[in-house]
C-alpha positions as CSV (number, residue, x, y, z in Angstrom):
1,X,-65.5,18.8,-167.8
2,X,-66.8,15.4,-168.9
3,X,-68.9,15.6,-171.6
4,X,-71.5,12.5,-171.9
5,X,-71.6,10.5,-174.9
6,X,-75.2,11.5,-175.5
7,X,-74.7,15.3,-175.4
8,X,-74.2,16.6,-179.2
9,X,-70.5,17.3,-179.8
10,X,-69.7,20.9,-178.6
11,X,-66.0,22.6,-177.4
12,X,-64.7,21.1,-174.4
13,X,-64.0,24.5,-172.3
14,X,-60.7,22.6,-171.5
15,X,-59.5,23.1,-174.9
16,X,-60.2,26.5,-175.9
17,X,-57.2,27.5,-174.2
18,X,-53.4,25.5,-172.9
19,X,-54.8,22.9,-170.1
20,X,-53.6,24.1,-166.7
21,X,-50.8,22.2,-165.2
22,X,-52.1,19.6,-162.5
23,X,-48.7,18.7,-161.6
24,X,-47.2,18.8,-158.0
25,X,-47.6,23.3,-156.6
26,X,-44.3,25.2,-157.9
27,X,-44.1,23.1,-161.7
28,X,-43.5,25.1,-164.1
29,X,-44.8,23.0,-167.0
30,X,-47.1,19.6,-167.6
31,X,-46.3,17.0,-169.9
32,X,-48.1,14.3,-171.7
33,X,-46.3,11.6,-172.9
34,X,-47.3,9.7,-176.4
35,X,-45.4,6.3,-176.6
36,X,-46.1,3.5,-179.7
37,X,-46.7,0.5,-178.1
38,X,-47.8,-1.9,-181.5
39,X,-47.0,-0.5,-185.0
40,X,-45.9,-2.3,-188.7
41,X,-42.4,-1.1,-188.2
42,X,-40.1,-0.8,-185.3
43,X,-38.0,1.7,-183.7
44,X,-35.3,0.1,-181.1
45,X,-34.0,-3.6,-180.2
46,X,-35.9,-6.2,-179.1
47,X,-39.3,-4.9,-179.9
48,X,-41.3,-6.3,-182.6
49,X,-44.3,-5.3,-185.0
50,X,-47.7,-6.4,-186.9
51,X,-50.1,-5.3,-188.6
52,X,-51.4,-2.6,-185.8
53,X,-51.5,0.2,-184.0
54,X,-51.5,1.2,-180.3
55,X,-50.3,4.1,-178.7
56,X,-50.2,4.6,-175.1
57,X,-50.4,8.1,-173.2
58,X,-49.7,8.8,-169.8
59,X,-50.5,12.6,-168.6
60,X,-49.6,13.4,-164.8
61,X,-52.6,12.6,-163.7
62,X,-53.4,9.2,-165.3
63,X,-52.7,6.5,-168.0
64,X,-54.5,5.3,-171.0
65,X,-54.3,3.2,-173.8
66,X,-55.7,4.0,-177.9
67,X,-56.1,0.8,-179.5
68,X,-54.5,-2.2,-178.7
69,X,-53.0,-4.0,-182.0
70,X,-53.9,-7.4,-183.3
71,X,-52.4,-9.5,-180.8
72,X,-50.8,-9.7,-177.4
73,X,-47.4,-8.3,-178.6
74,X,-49.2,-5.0,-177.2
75,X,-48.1,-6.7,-173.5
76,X,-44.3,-7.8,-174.7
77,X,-43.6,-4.3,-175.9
78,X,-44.6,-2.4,-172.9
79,X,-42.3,-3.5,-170.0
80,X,-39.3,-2.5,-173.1
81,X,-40.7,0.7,-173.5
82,X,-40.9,1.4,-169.8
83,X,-44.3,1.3,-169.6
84,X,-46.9,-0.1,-166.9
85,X,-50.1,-1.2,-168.6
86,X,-51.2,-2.5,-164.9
87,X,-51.5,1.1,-164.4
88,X,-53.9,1.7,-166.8
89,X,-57.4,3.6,-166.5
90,X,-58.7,3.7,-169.7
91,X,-58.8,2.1,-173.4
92,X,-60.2,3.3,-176.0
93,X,-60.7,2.3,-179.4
94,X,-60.8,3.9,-182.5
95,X,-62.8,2.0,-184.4
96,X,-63.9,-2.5,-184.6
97,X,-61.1,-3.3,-186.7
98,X,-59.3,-6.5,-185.7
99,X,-55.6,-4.9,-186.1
100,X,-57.0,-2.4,-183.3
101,X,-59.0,-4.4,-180.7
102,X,-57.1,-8.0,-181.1
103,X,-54.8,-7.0,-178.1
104,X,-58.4,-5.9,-176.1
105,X,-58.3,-9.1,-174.0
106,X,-55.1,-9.5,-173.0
107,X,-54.4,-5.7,-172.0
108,X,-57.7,-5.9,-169.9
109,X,-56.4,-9.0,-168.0
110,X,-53.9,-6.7,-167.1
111,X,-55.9,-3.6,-166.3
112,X,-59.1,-5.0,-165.1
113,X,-60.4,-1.8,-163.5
114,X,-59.5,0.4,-166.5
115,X,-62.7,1.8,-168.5
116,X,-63.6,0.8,-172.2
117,X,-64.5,3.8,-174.3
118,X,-65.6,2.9,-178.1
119,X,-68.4,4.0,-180.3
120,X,-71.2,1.1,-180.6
121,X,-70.6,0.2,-183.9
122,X,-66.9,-1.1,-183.2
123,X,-69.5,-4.3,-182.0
124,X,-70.8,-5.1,-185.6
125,X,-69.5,-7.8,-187.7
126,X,-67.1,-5.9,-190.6
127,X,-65.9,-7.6,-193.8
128,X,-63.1,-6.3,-196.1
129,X,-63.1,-7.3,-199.9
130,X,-60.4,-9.2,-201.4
131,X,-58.6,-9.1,-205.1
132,X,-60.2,-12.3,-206.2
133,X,-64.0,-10.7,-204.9
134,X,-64.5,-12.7,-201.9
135,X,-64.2,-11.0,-198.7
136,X,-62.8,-11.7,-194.9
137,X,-63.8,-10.8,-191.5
138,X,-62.1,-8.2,-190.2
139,X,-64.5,-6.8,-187.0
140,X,-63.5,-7.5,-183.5
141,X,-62.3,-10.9,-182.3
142,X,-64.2,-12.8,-180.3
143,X,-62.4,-12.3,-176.9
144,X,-62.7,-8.8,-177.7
145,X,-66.1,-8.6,-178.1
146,X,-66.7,-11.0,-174.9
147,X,-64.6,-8.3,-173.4
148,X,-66.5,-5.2,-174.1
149,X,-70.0,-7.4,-173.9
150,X,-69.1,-8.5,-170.2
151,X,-67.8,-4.8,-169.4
152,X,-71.1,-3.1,-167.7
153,X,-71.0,-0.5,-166.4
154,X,-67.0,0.3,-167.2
155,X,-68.0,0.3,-170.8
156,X,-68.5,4.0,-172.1
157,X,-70.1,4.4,-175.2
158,X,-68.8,7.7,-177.5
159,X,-70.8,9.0,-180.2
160,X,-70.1,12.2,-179.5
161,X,-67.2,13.9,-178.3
162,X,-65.7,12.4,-174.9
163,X,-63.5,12.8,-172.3
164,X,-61.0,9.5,-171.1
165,X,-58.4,11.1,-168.9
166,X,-57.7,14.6,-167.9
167,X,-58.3,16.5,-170.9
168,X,-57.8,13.7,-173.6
169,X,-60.6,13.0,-175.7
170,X,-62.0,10.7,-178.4
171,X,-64.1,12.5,-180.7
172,X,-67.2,10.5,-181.2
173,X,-68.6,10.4,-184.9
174,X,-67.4,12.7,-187.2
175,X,-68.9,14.2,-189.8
176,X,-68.2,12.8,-194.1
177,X,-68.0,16.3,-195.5
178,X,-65.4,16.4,-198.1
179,X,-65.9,15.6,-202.0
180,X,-62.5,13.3,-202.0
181,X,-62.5,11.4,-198.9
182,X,-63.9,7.8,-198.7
183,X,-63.3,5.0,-195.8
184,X,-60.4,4.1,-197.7
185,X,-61.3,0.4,-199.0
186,X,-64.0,-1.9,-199.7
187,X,-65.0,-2.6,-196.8
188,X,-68.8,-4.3,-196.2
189,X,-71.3,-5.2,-193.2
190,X,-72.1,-8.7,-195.1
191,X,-69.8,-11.4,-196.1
192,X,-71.6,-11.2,-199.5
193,X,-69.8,-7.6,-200.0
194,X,-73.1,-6.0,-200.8
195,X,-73.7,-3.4,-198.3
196,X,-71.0,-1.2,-197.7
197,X,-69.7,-0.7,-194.1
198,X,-69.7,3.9,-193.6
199,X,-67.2,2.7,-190.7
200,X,-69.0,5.6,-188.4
201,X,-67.3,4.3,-185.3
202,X,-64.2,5.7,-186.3
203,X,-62.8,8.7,-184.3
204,X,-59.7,9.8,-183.1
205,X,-58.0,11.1,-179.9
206,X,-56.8,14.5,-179.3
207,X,-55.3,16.7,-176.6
208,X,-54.3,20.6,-176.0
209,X,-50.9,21.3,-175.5
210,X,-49.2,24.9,-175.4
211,X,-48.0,24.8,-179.0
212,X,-51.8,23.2,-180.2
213,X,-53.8,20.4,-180.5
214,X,-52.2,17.0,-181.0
215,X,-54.1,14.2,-182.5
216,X,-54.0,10.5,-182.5
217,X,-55.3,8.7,-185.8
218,X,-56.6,5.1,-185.5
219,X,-57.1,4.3,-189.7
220,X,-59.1,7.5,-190.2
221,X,-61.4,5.8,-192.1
222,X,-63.8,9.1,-191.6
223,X,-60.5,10.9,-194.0
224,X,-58.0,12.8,-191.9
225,X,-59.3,15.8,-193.4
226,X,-62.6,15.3,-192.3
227,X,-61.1,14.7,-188.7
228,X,-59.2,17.7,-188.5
229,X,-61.6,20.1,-189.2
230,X,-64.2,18.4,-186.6
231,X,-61.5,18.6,-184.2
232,X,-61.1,22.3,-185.2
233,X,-64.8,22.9,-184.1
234,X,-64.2,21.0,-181.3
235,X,-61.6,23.3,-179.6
236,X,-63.0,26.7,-181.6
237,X,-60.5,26.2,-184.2
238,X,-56.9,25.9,-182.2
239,X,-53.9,25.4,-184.4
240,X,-52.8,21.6,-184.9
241,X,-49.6,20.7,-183.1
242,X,-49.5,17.2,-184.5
243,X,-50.8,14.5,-186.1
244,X,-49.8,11.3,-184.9
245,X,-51.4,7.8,-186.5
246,X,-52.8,6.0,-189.6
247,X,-54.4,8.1,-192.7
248,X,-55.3,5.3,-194.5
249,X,-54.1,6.7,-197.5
250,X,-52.8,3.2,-198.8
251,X,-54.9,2.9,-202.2
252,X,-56.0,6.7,-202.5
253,X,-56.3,7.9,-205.3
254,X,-53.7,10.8,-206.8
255,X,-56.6,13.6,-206.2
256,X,-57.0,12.5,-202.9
257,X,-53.5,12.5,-202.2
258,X,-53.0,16.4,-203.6
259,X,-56.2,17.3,-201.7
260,X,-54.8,15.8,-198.4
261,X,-51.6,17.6,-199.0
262,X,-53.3,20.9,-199.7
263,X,-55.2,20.4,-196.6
264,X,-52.7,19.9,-194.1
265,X,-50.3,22.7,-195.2
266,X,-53.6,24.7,-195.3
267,X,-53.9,23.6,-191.6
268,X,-50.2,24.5,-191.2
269,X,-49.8,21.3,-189.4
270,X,-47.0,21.6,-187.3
271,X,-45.4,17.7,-187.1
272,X,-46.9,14.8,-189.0
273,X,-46.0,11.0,-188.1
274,X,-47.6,8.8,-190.9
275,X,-48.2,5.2,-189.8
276,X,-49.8,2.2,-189.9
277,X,-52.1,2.2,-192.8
278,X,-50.7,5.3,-194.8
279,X,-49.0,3.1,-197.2
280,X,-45.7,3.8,-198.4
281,X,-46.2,5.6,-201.6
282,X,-48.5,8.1,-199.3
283,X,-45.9,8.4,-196.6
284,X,-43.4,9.3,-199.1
285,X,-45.3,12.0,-200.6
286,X,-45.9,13.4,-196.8
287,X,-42.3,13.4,-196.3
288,X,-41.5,14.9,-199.6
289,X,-44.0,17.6,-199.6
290,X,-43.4,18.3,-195.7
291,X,-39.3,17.4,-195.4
292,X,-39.2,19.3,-192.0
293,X,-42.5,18.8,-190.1
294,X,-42.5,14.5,-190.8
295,X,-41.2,12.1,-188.0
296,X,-40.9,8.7,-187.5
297,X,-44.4,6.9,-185.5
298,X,-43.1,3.3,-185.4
299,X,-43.2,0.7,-182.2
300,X,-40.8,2.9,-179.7
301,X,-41.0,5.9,-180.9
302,X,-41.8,8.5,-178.1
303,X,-43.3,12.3,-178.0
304,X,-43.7,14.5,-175.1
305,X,-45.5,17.6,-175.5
306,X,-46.5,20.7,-172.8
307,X,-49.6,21.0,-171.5
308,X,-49.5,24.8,-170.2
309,X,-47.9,26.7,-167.0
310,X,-49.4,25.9,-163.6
């Protein structure tokens, strides 16, 4: 069931229990496959990275894209990775952050009938602070923001929880509940750096598979914690298979960093791939604290998970 973006965030039936398979009659098993298109670091030969993310799913049923890099290296990587952006239904976008929407433009030239699902505050103008107090833009590019202003009616706007493609949704706003989360920087709505920027836009992705949920982290600037447990509400508290993304973790703080840990072996999560924005002295505590659940989530790495019997 597609939920609406104006209905208040509620279970989607479709993840209370392992999605049926919607593969061809006589399949034993569904897959969803989880490629990383843009990331910093890279995973193979000839592909390159930025400062980005972008992660591109393709279920049996149809393709998608969650967020899109900085640039257009989001369209060099693909055809390396064996992927066909052309065949692309739907982009979403965590949150209006420039290292996630620059690539907006080009990927739509490419997939000009695929739908655009973000929250409506990816459209405002963002600043980030600097060490020597000024601040820089850091919101959507221009051709990005001409992209989703000239969208219509393929533009979907998700405040609440929301469904792209067969059974993979973004989860709208989530709530700020814990004491030691924060959006992870100084980051403003004013160039002055005087009115702090609550970043609600940000959301994640997530899907059922037969082992759990998987989820797909933009920067988490709403705290990972704070994601999971919304998530958990979402599908009436399945397990968490994985988590797959950016925890902006890159100047937390050493309580935050325990109470993060604490969290996610509290959440028993099952495989963690810290990316993007974690910062390395973060990601090395992941991996130290969780040697045997930690993978690698650079550009090329690839994860296929089950999505139930048929």
């Amino acid at each position: 069931m597609k939920m609406l973006a104006n209905e208040a965030p509620t279970a989607p039936p479709s993840l209370t229990t392992p999605a049926a398979s919607p593969a061809t009659p006589g399949a034993r098993n569904a897959s969803i496959w989880v490629t990383v298109l843009v990331e910093n670091s890279v995973h193979g030969r000839q592909l390159q990275g930025e400062h980005g993310l972008a992660f591109h799913l393709r279920t049996d049923r149809g393709q998608m894209v969650f967020d899109t890099g900085q640039s257009e290296l989001v369209a060099r990587n693909a055809p390396l990775l064996g992927v066909d952006l052309d065949a692309v239904q739907a982009i979403a976008l965590s949150h209006g952050h420039y290292d996630h929407t620059g690539g907006l433009a080009t990927l739509r030239n490419l997939a000009p009938r695929a739908r655009l699902f973000l929250h409506p505050d990816a459209l405002i103008n963002r600043f980030s602070g600097q060490p020597d107090g000024s601040t820089r833009e850091v919101g959507l590019p221009d051709a990005a923001r001409a992209v989703v202003c000239e969208g219509g009616e393929a533009v979907v706007w998700t405040r609440a929880a929301t469904e792209v493609i067969d059974g993979v949704f973004l989860t709208g706003e989530i709530p700020r509940e814990t004491a030691f989360e924060d959006t992870g920087g100084r980051f403003y709505l004013d160039e002055a750096g005087t009115q702090p920027d609550p970043l609600l836009d940000d959301q994640a992705l997530f899907f059922d598979t037969t082992e759990g949920v998987v989820v797909l982290l933009g920067c988490a600037h709403a705290g990972v914690v704070n994601t999971l447990r919304h998530i958990g509400r979402l599908t009436q508290g399945r397990p968490v298979r994985a988590v797959l993304g950016g925890f902006h973790l890159l100047s937390a703080s050493e309580a935050r960093l325990q109470a993060t840990l604490e969290a996610l072996a509290a959440l028993d999560v099952r495989m963690i791939g810290a990316a993007h924005c974690t910062g390395p002295a973060a990601t090395a505590r992941l991996w130290a604290a969780f040697p045997d659940r930690c993978c690698t989530c650079a550009v090329g790495s690839a994860f296929r998970f089950q999505r139930g019997l048929s």
